[in-house]
C-alpha positions, 0 to 999 in steps of 0.5 A: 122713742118716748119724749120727755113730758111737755114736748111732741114727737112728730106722730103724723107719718105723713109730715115729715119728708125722707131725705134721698141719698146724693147724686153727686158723691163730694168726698169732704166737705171742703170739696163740696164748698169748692163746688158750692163756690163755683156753681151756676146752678141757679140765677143767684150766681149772677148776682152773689159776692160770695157764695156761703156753703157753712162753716163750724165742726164737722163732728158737733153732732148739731147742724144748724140750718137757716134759709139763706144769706143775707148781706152781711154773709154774702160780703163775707161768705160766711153764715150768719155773721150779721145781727142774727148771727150775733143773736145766735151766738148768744143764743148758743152761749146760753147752752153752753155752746160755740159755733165750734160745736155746731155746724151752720149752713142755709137751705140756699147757699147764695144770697137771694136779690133783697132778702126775699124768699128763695124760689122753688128753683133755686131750693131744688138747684141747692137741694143736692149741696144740702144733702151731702152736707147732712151725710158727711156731717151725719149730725144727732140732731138738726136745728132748723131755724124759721119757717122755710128751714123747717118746711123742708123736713117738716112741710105740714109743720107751723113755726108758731105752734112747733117751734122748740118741739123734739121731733124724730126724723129718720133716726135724727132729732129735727128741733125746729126754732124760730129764726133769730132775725124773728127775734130781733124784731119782736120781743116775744118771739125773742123770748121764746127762743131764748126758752126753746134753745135751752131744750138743746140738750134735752135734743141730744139726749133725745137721739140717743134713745133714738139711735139707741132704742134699746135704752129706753125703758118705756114699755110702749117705747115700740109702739112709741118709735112706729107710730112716729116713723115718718114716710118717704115723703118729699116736698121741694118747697112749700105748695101754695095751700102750704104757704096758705096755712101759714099765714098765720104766722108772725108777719115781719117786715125786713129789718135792713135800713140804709145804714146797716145793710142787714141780715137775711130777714124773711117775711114771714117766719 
C-alpha cells in the first residue's frame, strides 16, 4: 500500500508488534465490560470507583485508545468525560465526528493512584480486555493517543516525530496522535492536533487500499504493502532504552489542581 504525499507508512518490519488472539473468548462487548467491571486482575482494583471499559459505536470503524482514566472517568466510569475529553470531542467535531462514531477506551481500564503512569503489570493484567476490544470491534483504523497508547503497537515509535502519521498495522490503519491533555497544556502541541486529526479521513481511505489492495493502482504498490508489513513483534510495555529514547519528548507536569480534579494526565507524551 502507498501513502498519500507528505505522510510515512511504517517501513521498519521490526517497530510495529502483532497483536495475539484472546484467551479469554467474551462474546460482545457488553460481557467484556461486565468483566472489566468486576476484575481484580491488578492493584488498581483496590483503589478505583468505577472501572471504564469504553464506550461509543461498536461498528464506527475508529477505536480511539488512551492510556488510562483519570478523575473525572473514574467518578463516572465513562472514558474521557474530563477537559481532555472535551478537548476531544471538539477535536472530532472538526472532522466531522461525534463520539457515536467512534469507539473510545484506555490501555488500562482502572484509574492508576495520582495520575501516574500505568505499571508494566497492570498493562499486561489489561492486555487481554484490550485484545477483545479490538476483535469484536474489528476497527479500519486505530487512533492511538500519547506516548504510552502508541508504544503499545509501535514500541520503536516517538509521539514528537509520528504523530499524525499513517501507519499500517496488520491490514489496519495506526494513526498515532498526541494525547488532548498535551494539548491542553501547550499550545503548540494543541495546534498540531488540531492539523493532525483533520488527517482522519484521509486514515480511512487509507485502509481501504489497505483491505482492498486490488484498488490501488500504484505499480509498486506490492513492493510498497511487503516492505511494510510488520513482524510478530511483541512489546508489553516500553523497556527502559525505550523510555530513554523518549525523553525527548515534550515533558508536562500534571494539570489536576485542587479545585478541578482533573484528567488523566501523563508525564510525558
Amino acid at each position: 500500500m502507498s501513502s498519500a504525499p507528505g505522510h510515512t507508512l511504517a517501513t521498519d518490519r521490526h517497530t510495529l508488534t502483532k497483536t495475539e488472539p484472546s484467551k479469554n473468548r467474551w462474546n460482545t462487548l457488553d460481557e467484556l465490560a461486565t468483566a472489566v467491571s468486576s476484575c481484580t486482575n491488578c492493584a488498581l482494583h483496590g483503589t478505583r470507583t468505577n472501572a471504564v471499559p469504553g464506550s461509543g459505536s461498536p461498528s464506527g470503524g475508529i477505536l480511539i485508545i488512551g492510556e488510562g482514566p483519570g478523575f473525572n472517568e473514574d467518578q463516572q466510569g465513562l472514558p474521557f468525560v474530563g477537559r481532555s475529553g472535551k478537548l476531544l470531542d471538539e477535536l472530532l467535531a472538526e472532522v466531522p465526528l461525534s463520539r457515536d462514531d467512534v469507539f473510545i477506551t484506555n490501555v488500562v481500564k482502572c484509574r492508576p493512584p495520582d495520575n501516574r503512569d500505568p505499571l508494566p503489570d497492570e498493562v499486561a493484567a489489561c492486555r487481554p480486555y484490550l485484545e477483545r476490544q479490538l476483535e469484536l470491534l474489528d476497527p479500519k483504523v486505530i487512533v492511538t493517543l500519547g506516548r504510552v497508547s502508541m508504544l503499545r503497537y509501535y514500541p520503536k515509535g516517538k509521539i514528537s516525530e509520528d504523530h499524525g502519521k499513517i501507519l499500517e498495522w496488520e491490514g489496519r490503519i495506526l494513526f498515532p496522535l498526541y494525547h488532548p491533555a498535551a494539548g491542553l497544556r501547550n499550545p503548540a502541541i494543541k495546534r498540531e492536533l488540531q492539523k493532525d486529526v483533520l488527517k482522519l479521513p484521509e486514515a480511512l481511505r487509507a485502509s481501504t487500499r489497505t483491505t482492498n489492495p486490488e484498488i490501488d493502482t500504484d505499480t509498486n504498490s506490492n513492493e510498497q504493502e511487503e516492505s511494510n508489513r510488520p513482524s510478530s513483534q511483541t512489546a508489553e510495555a516500553p523497556n527502559n532504552n525505550e523510555a530513554e529514547a523518549n525523553k525527548s519528548e515534550p515533558l508536562l507536569t500534571n494539570e489536576t489542581t485542587e479545585k478541578e480534579k482533573g484528567d488523566r494526565q501523563l508525564g510525558m507524551f
